[in-house]
C-alpha positions as CSV (number, residue, x, y, z in Angstrom):
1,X,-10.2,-0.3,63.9
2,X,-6.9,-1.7,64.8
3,X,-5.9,-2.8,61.1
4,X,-7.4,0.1,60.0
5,X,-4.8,2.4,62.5
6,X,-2.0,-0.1,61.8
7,X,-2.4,0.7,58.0
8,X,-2.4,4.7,58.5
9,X,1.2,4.2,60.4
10,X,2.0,2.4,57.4
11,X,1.1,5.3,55.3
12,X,2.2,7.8,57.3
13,X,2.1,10.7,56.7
14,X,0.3,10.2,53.8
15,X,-3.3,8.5,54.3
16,X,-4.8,5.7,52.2
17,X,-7.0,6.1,49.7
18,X,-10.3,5.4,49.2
19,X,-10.3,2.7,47.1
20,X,-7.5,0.9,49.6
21,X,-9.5,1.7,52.4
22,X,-12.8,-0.1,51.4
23,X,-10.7,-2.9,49.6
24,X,-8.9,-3.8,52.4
25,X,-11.0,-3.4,55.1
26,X,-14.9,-2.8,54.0
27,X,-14.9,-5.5,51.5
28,X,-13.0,-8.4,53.8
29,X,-15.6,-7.2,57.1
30,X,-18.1,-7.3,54.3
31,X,-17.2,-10.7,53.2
32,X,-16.9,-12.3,57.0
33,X,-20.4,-11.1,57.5
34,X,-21.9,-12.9,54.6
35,X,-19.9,-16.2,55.2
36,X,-20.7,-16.7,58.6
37,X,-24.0,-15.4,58.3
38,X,-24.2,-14.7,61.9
39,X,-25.4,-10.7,62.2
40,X,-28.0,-9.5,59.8
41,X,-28.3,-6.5,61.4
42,X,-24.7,-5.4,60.6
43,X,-25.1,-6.7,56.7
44,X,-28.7,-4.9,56.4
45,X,-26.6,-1.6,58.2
46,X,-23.5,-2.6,55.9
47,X,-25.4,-2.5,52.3
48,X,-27.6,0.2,53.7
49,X,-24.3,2.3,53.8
50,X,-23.7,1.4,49.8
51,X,-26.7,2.5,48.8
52,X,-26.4,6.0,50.0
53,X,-22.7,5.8,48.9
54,X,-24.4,4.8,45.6
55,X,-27.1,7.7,46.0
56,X,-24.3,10.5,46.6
57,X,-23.7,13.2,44.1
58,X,-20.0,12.8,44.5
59,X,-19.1,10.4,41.5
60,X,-16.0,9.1,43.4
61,X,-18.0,8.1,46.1
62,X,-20.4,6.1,44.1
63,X,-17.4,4.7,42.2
64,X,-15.8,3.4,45.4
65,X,-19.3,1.6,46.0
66,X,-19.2,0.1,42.5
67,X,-16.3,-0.4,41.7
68,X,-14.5,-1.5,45.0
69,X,-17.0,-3.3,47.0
70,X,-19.8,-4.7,44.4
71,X,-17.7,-5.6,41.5
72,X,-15.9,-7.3,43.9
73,X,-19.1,-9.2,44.5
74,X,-20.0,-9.4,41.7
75,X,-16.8,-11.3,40.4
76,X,-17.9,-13.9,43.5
77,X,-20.8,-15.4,42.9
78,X,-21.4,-17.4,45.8
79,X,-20.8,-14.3,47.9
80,X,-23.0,-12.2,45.5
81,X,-26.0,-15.0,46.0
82,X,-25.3,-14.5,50.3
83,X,-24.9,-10.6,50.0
84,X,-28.9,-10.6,47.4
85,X,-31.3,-10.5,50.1
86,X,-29.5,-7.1,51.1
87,X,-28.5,-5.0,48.4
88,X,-30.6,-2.3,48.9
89,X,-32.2,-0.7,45.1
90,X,-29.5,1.2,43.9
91,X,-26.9,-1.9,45.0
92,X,-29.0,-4.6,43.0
93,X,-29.3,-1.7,40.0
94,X,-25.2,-1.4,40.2
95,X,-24.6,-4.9,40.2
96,X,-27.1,-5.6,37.4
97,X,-25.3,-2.7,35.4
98,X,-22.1,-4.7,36.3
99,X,-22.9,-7.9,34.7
100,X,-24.2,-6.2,31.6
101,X,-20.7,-4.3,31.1
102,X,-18.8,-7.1,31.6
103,X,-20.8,-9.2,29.3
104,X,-20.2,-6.8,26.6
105,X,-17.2,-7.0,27.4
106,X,-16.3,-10.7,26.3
107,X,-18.5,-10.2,24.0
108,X,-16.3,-7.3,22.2
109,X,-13.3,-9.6,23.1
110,X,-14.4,-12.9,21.3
């Protein structure tokens, strides 16, 4: 919370977005949890949280999900192999969606 009050001085008066939010804050807390390991709860709570973010019918919502935290993941695969025990459905469905695009991707590009 302290970062997170520290950044909206920073940005006063305007306020962060929501990709810069979840980037610098969501993802990095997401990230601590996986590498130490130590709270499950929180992670199971954490990736709970993106799959309703995933689920809402706001498409920049789901985007921030996708885009900002998972691909982020997704780009990481040692932190992607910690996070797989708790992406929730629609998380493992995004991810998977992920790998596919970006496969095409290099696939277009070679």
């Amino acid at each position: 919370r302290e970062k997170y009050e520290k950044e909206l001085e920073w940005w006063s008066p305007d306020k962060p977005g929501e990709h810069i939010v979840f980037g610098d804050f969501f993802t990095p807390y997401l990230v601590e949890l996986l590498e130490t390991g130590r709270d499950s709860g929180r992670l199971e709570r954490a990736f709970g949280f993106l799959d309703c973010m995933i689920s809402s019918d706001d498409a920049k919502v789901r985007e921030v999900a996708v885009v900002t935290v998972l691909e982020y993941l997704q780009g990481k695969p040692d932190l992607l192999t910690l996070a797989e025990p708790y992406l929730g459905p629609l998380a493992t469905t995004a991810v998977r969606d992920l790998d596919e695009f970006w496969q095409q991707r290099r696939q277009r590009v070679h």
